[in-house]
Biopython code that builds the backbone (N, CA, C, O; Angstrom):
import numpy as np
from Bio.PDB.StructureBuilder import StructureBuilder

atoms = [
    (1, "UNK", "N", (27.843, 139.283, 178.911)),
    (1, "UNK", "CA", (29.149, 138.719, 178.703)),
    (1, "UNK", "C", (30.031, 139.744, 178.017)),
    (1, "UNK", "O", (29.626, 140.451, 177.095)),
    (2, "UNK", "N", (31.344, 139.790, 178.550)),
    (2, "UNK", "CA", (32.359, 140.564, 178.263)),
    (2, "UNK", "C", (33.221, 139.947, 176.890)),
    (2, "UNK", "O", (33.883, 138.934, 177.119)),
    (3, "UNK", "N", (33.240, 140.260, 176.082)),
    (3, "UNK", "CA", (34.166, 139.738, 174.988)),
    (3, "UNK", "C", (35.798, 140.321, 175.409)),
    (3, "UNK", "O", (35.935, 141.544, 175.438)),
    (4, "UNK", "N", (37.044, 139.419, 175.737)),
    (4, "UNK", "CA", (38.201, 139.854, 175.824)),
    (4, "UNK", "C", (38.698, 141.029, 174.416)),
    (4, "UNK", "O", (39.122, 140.521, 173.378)),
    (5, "UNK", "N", (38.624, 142.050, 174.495)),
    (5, "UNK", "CA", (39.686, 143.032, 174.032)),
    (5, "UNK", "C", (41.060, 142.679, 173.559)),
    (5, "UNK", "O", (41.881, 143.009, 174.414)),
    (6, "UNK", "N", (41.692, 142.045, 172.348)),
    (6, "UNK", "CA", (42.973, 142.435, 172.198)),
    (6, "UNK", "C", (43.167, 143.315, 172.019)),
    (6, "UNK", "O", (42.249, 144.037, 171.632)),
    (7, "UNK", "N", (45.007, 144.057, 172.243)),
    (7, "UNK", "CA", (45.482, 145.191, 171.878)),
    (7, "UNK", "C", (46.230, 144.930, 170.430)),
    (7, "UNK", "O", (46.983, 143.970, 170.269)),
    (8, "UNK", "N", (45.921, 145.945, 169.337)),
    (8, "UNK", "CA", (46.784, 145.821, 168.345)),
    (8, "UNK", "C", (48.531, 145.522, 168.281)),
    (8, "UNK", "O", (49.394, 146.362, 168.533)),
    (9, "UNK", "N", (48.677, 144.609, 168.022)),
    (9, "UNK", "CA", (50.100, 144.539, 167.721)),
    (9, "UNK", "C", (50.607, 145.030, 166.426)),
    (9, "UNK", "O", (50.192, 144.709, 165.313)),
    (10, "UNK", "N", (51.510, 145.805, 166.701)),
    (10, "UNK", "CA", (52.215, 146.934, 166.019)),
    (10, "UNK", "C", (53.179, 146.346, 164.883)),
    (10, "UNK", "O", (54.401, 146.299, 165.029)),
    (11, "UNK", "N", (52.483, 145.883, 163.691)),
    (11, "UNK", "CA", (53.611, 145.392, 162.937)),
    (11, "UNK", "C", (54.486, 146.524, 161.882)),
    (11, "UNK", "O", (54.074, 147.644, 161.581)),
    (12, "UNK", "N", (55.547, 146.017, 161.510)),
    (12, "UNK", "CA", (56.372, 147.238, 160.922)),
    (12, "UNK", "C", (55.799, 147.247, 159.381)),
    (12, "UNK", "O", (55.203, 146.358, 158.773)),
    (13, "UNK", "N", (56.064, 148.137, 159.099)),
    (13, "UNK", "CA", (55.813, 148.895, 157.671)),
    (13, "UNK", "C", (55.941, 147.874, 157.045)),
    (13, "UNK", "O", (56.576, 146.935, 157.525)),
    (14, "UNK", "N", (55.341, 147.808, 155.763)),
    (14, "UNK", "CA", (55.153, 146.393, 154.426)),
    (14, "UNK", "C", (56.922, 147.560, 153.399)),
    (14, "UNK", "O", (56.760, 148.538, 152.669)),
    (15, "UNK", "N", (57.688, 147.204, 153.610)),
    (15, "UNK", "CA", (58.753, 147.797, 152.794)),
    (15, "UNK", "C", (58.256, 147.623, 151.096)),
    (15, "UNK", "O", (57.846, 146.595, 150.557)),
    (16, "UNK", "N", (58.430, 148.878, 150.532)),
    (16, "UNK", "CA", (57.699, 148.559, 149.028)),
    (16, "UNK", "C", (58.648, 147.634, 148.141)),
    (16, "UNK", "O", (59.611, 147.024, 148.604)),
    (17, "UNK", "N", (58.396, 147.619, 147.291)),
    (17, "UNK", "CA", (59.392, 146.547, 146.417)),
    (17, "UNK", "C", (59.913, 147.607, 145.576)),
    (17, "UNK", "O", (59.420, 148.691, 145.264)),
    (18, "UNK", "N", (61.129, 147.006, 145.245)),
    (18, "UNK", "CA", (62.201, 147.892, 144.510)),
    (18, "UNK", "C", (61.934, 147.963, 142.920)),
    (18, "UNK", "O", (61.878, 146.920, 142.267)),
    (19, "UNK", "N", (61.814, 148.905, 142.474)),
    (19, "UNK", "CA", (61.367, 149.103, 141.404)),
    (19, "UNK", "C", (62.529, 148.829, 140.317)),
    (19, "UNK", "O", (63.704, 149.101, 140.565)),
    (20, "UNK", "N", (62.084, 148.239, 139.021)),
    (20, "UNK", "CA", (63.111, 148.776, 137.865)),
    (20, "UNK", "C", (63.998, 149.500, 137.644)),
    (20, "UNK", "O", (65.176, 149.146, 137.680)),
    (21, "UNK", "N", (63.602, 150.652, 137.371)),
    (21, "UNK", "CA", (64.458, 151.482, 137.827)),
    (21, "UNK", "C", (64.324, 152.843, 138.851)),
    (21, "UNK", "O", (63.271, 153.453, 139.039)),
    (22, "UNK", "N", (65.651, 153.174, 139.469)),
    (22, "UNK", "CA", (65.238, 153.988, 140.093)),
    (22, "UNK", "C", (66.420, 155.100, 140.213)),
    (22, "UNK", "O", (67.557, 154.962, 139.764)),
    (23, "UNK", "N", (65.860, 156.356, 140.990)),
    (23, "UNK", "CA", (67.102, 157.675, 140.744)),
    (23, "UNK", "C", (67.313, 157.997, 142.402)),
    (23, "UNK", "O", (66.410, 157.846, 143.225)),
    (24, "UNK", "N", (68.284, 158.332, 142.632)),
    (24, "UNK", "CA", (68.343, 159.176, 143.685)),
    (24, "UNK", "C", (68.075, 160.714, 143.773)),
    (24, "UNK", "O", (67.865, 161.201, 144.884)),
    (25, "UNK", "N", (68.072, 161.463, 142.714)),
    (25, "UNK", "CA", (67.529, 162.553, 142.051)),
    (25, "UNK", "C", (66.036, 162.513, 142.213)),
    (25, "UNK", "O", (65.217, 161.916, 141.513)),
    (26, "UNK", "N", (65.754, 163.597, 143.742)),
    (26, "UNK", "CA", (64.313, 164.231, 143.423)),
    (26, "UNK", "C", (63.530, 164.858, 142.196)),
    (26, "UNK", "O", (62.314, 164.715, 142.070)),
    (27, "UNK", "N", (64.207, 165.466, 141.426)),
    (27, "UNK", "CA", (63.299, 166.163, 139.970)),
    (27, "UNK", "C", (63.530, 164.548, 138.894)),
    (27, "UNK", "O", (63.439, 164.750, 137.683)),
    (28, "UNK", "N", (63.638, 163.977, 139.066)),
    (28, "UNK", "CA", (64.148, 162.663, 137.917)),
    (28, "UNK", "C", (62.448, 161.815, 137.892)),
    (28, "UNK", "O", (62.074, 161.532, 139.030)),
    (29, "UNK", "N", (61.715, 161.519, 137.058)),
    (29, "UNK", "CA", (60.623, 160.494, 137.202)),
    (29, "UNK", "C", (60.659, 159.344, 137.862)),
    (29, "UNK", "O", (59.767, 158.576, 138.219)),
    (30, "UNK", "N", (61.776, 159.332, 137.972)),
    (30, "UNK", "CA", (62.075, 157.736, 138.289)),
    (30, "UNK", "C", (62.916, 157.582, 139.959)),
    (30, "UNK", "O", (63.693, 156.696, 140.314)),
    (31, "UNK", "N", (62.509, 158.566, 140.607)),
    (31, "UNK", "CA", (62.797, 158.995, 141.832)),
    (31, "UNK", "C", (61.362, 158.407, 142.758)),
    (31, "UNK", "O", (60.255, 158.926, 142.610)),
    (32, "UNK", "N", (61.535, 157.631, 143.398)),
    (32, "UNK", "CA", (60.216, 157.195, 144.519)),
    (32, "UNK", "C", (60.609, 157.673, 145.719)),
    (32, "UNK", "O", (61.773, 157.381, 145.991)),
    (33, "UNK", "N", (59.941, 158.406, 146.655)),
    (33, "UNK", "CA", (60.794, 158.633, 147.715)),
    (33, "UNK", "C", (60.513, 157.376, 148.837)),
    (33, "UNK", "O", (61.390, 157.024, 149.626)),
    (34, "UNK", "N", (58.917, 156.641, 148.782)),
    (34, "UNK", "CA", (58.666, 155.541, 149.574)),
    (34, "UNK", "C", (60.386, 154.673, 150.038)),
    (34, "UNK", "O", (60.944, 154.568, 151.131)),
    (35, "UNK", "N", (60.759, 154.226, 148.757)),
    (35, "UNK", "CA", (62.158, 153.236, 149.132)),
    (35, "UNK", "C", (63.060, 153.537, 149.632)),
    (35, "UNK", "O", (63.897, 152.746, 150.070)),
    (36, "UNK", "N", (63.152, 155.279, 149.724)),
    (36, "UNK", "CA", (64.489, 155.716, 150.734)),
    (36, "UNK", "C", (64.576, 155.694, 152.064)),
    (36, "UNK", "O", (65.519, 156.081, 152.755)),
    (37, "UNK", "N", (63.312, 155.113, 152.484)),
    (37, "UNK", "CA", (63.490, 154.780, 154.071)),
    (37, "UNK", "C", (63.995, 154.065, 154.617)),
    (37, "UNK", "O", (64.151, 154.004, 155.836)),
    (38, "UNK", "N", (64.272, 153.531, 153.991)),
    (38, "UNK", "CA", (65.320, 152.043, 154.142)),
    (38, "UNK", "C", (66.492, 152.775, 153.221)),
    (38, "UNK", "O", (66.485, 153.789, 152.523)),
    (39, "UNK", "N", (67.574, 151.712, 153.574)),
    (39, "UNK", "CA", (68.951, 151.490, 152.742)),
    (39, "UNK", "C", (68.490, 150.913, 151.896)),
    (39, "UNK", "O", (67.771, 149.990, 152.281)),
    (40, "UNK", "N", (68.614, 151.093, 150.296)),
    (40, "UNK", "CA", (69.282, 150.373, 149.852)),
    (40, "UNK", "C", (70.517, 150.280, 149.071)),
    (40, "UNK", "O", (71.254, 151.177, 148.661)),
    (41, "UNK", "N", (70.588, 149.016, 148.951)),
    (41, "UNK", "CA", (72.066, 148.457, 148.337)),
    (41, "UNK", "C", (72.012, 147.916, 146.696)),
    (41, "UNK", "O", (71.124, 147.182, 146.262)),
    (42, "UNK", "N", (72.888, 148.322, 146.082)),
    (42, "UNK", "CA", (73.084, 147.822, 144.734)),
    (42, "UNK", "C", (74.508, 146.913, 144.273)),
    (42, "UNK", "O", (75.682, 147.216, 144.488)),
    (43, "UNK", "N", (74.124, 146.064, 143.780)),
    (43, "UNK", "CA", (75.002, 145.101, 143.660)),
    (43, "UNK", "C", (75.412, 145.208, 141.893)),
    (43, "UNK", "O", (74.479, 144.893, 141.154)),
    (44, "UNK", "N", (76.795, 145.648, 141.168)),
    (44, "UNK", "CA", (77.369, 145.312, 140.220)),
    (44, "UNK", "C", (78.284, 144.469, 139.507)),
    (44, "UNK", "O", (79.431, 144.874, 139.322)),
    (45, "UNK", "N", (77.887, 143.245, 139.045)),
    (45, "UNK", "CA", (78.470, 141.774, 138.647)),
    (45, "UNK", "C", (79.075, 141.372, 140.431)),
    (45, "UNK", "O", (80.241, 141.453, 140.820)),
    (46, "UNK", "N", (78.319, 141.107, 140.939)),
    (46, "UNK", "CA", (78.416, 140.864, 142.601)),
    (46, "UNK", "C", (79.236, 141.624, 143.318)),
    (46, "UNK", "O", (79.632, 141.155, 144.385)),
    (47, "UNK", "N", (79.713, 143.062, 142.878)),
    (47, "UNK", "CA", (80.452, 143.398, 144.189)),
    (47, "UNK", "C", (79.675, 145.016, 144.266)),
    (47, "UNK", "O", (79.483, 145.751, 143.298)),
    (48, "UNK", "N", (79.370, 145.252, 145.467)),
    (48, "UNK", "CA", (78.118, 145.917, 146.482)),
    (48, "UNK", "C", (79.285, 147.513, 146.100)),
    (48, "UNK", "O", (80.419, 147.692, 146.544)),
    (49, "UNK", "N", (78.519, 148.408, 145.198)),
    (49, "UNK", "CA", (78.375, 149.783, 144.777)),
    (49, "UNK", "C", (77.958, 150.787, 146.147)),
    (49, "UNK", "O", (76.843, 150.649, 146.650)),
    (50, "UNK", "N", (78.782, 151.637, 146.617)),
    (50, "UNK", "CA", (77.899, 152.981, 147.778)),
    (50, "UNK", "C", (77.689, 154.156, 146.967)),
    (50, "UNK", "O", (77.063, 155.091, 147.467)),
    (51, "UNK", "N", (78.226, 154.262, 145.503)),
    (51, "UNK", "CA", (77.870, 155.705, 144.911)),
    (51, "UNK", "C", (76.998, 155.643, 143.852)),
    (51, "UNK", "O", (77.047, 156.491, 142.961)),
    (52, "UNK", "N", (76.203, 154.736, 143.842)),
    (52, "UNK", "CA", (74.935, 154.671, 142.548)),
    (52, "UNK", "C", (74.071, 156.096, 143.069)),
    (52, "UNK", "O", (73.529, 156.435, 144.121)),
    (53, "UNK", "N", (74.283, 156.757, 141.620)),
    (53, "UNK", "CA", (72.954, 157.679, 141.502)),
    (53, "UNK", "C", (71.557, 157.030, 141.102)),
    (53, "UNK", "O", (70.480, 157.091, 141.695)),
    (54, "UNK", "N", (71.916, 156.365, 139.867)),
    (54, "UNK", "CA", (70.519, 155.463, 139.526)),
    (54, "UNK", "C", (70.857, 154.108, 138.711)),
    (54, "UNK", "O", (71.776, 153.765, 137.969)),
    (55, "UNK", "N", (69.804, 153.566, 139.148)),
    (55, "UNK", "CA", (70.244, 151.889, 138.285)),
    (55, "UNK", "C", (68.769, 151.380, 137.467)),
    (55, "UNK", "O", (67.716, 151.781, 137.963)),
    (56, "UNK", "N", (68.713, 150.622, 136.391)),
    (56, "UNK", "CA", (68.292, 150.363, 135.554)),
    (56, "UNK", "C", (68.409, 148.516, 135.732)),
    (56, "UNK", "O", (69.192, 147.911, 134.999)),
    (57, "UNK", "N", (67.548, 147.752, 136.772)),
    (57, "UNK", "CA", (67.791, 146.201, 136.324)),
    (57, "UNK", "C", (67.502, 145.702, 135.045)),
    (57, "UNK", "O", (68.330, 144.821, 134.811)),
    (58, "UNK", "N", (66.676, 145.848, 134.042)),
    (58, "UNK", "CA", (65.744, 145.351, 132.943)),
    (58, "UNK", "C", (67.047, 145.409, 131.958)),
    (58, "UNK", "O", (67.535, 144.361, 131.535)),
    (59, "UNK", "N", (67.564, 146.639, 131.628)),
    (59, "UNK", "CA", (68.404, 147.633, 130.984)),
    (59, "UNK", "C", (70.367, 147.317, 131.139)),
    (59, "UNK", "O", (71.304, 147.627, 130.403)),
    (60, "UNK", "N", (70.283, 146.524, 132.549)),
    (60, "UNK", "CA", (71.456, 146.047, 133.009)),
    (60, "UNK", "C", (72.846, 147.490, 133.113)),
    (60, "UNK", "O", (73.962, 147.495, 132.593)),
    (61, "UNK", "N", (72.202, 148.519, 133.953)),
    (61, "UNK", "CA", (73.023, 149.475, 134.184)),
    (61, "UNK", "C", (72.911, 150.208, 135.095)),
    (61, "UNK", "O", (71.793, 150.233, 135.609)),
    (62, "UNK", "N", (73.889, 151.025, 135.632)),
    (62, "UNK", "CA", (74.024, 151.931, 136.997)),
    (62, "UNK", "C", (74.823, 152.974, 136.424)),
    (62, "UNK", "O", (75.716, 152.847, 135.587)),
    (63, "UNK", "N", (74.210, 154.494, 137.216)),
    (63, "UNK", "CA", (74.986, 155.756, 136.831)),
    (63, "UNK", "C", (75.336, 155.699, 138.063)),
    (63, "UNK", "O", (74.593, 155.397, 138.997)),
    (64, "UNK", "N", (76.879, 156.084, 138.151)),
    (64, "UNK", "CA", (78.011, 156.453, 139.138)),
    (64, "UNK", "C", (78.809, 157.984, 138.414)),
    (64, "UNK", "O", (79.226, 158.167, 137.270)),
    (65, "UNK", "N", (78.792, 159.062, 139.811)),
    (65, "UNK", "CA", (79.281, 159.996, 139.315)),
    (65, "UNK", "C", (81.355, 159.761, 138.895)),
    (65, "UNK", "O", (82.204, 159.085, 139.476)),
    (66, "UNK", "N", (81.428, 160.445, 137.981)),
    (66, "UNK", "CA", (82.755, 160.326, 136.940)),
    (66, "UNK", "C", (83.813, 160.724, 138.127)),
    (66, "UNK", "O", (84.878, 160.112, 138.216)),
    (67, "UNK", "N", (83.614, 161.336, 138.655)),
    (67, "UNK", "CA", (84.794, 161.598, 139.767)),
    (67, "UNK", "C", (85.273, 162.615, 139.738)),
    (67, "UNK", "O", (85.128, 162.911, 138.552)),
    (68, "UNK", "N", (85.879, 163.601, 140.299)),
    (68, "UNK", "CA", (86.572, 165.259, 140.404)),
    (68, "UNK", "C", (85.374, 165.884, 140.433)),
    (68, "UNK", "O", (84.332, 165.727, 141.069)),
    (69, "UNK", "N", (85.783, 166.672, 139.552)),
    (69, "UNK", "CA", (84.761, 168.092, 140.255)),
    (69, "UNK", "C", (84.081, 168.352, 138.646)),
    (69, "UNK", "O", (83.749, 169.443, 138.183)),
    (70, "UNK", "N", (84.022, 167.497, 138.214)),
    (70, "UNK", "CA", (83.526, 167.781, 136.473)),
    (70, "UNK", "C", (82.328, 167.935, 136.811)),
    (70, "UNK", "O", (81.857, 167.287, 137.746)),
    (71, "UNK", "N", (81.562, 168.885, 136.064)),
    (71, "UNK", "CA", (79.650, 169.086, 136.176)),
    (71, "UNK", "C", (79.442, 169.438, 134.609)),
    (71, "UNK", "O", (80.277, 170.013, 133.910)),
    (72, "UNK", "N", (78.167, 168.980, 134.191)),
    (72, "UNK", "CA", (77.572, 169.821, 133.569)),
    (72, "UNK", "C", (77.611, 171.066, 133.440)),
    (72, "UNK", "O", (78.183, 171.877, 134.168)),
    (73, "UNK", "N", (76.936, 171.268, 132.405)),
    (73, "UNK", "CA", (76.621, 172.872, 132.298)),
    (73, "UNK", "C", (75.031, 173.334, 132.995)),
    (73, "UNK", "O", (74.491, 174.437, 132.911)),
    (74, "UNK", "N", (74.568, 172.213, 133.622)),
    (74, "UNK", "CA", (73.562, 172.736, 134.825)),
    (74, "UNK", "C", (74.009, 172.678, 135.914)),
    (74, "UNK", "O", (73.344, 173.141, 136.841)),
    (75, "UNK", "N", (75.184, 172.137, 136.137)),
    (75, "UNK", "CA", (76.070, 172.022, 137.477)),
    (75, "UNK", "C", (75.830, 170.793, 138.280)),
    (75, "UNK", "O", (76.160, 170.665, 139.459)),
    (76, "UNK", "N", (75.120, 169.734, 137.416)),
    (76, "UNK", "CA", (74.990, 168.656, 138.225)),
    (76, "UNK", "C", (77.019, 167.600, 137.922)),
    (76, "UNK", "O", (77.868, 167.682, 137.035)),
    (77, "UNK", "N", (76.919, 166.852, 139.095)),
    (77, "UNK", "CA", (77.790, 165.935, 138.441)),
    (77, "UNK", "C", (78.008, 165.262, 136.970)),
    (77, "UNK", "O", (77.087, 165.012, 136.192)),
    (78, "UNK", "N", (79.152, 165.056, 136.771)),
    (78, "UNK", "CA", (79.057, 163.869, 135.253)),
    (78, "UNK", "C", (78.767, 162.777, 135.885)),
    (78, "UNK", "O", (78.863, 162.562, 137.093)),
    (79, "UNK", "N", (78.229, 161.731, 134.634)),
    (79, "UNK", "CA", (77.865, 160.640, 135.509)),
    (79, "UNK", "C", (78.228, 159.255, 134.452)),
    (79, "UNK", "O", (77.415, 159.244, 133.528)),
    (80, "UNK", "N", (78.855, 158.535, 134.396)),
    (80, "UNK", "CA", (79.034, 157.476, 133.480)),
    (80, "UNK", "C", (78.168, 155.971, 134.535)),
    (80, "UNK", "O", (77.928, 155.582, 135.678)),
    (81, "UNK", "N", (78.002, 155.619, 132.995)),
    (81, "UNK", "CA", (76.814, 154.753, 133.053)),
    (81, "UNK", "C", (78.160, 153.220, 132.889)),
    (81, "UNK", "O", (79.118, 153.071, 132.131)),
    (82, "UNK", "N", (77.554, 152.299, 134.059)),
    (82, "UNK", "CA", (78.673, 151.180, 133.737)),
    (82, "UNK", "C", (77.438, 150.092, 133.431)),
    (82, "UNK", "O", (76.247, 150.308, 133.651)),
    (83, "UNK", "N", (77.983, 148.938, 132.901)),
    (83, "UNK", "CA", (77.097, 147.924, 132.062)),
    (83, "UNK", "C", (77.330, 146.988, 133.155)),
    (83, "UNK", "O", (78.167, 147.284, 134.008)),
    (84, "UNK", "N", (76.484, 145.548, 133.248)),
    (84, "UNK", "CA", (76.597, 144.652, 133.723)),
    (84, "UNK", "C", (75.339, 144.128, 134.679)),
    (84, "UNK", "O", (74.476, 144.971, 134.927)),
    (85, "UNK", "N", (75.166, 142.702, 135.269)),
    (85, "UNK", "CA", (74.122, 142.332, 135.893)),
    (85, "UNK", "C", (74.237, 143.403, 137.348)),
    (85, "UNK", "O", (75.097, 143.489, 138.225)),
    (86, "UNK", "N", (72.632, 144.308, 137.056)),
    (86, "UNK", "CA", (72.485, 144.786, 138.638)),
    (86, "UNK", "C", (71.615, 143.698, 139.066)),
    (86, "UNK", "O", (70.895, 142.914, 138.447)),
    (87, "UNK", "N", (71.940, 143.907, 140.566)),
    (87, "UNK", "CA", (70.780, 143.086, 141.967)),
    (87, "UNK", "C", (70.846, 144.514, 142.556)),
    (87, "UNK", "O", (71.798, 145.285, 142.437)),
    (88, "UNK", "N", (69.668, 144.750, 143.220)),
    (88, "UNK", "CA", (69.279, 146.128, 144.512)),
    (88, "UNK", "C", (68.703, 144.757, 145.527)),
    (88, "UNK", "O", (68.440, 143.570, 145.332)),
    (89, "UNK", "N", (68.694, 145.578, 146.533)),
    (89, "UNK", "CA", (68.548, 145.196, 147.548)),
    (89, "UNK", "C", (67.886, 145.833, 148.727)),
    (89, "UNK", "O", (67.704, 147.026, 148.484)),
    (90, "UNK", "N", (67.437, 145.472, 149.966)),
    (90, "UNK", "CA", (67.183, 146.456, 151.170)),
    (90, "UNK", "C", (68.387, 145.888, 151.806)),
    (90, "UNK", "O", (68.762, 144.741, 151.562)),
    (91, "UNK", "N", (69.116, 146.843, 152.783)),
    (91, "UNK", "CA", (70.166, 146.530, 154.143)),
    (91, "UNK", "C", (69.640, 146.141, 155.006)),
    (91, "UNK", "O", (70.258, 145.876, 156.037)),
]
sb = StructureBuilder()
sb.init_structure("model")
sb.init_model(0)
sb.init_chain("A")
sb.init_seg("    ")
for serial, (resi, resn, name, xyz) in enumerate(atoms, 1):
    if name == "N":
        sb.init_residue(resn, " ", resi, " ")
    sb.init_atom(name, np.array(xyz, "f"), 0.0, 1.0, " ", f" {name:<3s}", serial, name[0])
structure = sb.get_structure()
């Protein structure tokens, strides 16, 4: 007797869960690269942020760069930190 063969069905990736906090900055600890395969989205007192460098839910904060051409003296952007309830998200 022949036992029928299924073929694997191809389910999609388990998307990781969004961490505490996180950076968009590769050298930063707090940089995962798993979650950048996806979009995600960050939400500040409900209205949806596109320039978060990094956000902090626990901590209730997001770094957004200051704007112009201001850098450090390592040449990264300035970055001011704004207060309030974050939500992240996947798109």
């Amino acid at each position: 007797m022949t036992e029928p063969t299924s073929t694997p069905v191809a389910t999609p990736a388990a998307t990781p869960t969004l961490p505490d906090r996180l950076s968009v900055d590769p050298r930063s600890p707090h940089h995962v690269a798993a979650v950048f395969e996806k979009d995600v989205g960050i939400r500040l007192n409900g209205k949806e942020l596109t320039n978060v460098e990094e956000y902090c839910i626990s901590e209730r904060w997001v770094k957004v760069p200051a704007g112009g051409k201001a850098v450090d003296r390592k040449g990264q952007p300035l970055m001011i930190k704004l207060k309030g309830t974050v939500e992240a998200f996947y798109k």
